[in-house]
C-alpha positions in Angstrom: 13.8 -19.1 10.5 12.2 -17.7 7.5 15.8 -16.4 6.5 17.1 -19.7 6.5 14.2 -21.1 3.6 13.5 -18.1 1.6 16.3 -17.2 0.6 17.2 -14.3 -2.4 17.8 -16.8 -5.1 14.7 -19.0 -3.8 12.6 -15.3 -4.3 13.9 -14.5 -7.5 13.4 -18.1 -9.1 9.8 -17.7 -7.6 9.1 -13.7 -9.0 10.1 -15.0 -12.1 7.9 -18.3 -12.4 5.2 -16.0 -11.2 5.5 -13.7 -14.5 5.7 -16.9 -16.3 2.4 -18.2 -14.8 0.8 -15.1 -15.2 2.0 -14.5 -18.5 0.5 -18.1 -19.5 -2.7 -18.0 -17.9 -3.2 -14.9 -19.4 -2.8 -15.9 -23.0 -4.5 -19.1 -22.2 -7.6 -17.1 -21.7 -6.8 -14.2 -24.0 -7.4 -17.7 -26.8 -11.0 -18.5 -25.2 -11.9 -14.9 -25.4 -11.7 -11.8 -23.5 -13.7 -8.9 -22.9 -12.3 -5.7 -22.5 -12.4 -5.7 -18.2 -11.4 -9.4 -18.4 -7.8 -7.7 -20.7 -7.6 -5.0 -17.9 -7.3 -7.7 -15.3 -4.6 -9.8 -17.2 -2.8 -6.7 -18.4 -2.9 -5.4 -14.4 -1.8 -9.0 -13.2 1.3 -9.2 -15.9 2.4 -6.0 -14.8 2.1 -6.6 -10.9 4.1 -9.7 -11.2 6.7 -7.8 -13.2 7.3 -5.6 -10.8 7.2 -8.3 -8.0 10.5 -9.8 -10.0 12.1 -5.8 -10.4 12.2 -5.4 -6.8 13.3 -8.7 -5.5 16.3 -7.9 -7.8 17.0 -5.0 -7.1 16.4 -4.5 -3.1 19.4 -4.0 -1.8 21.1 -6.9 0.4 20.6 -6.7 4.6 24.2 -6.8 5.2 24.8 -4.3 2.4 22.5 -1.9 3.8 23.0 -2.2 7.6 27.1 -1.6 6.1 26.1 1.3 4.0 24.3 2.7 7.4 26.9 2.1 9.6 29.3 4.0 6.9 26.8 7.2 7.0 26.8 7.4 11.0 31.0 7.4 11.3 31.4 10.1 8.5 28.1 12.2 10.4 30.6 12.0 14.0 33.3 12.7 12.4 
């Protein structure tokens, strides 16, 4: 069922508004005033979310993979 809602252009639309919400509410409060923990956090949350949106786009595809395994077994029995 989940397959049916989340799909892979629903998860990257969704990794990349979270890089633009953290990006935003990290300069939003970078403005007020940070101290140097507070930067740590921000700088640690920016770069999670980046890498949220790297590997939604570049995990490869179920049917691509399940293929790509199916290819490895014939050329092993053969």
């Amino acid at each position: 069922m989940l397959k049916m809602i989340f799909s892979r252009e629903v998860a990257e639309w969704l990794s990349a508004s979270l890089v633009i919400i953290c990006g935003g509410l990290a300069g939003h409060y970078a403005v007020g005033g940070m101290n140097a923990v507070q930067w740590a956090g921000a700088v640690a949350a920016v770069l999670g979310s980046i890498t949220v949106a790297v590997s939604v786009r570049v995990w490869p595809a179920e049917a691509a993979t399940q293929k790509a395994d199916d290819q490895q077994r014939t050329r092993r029995r053969d």
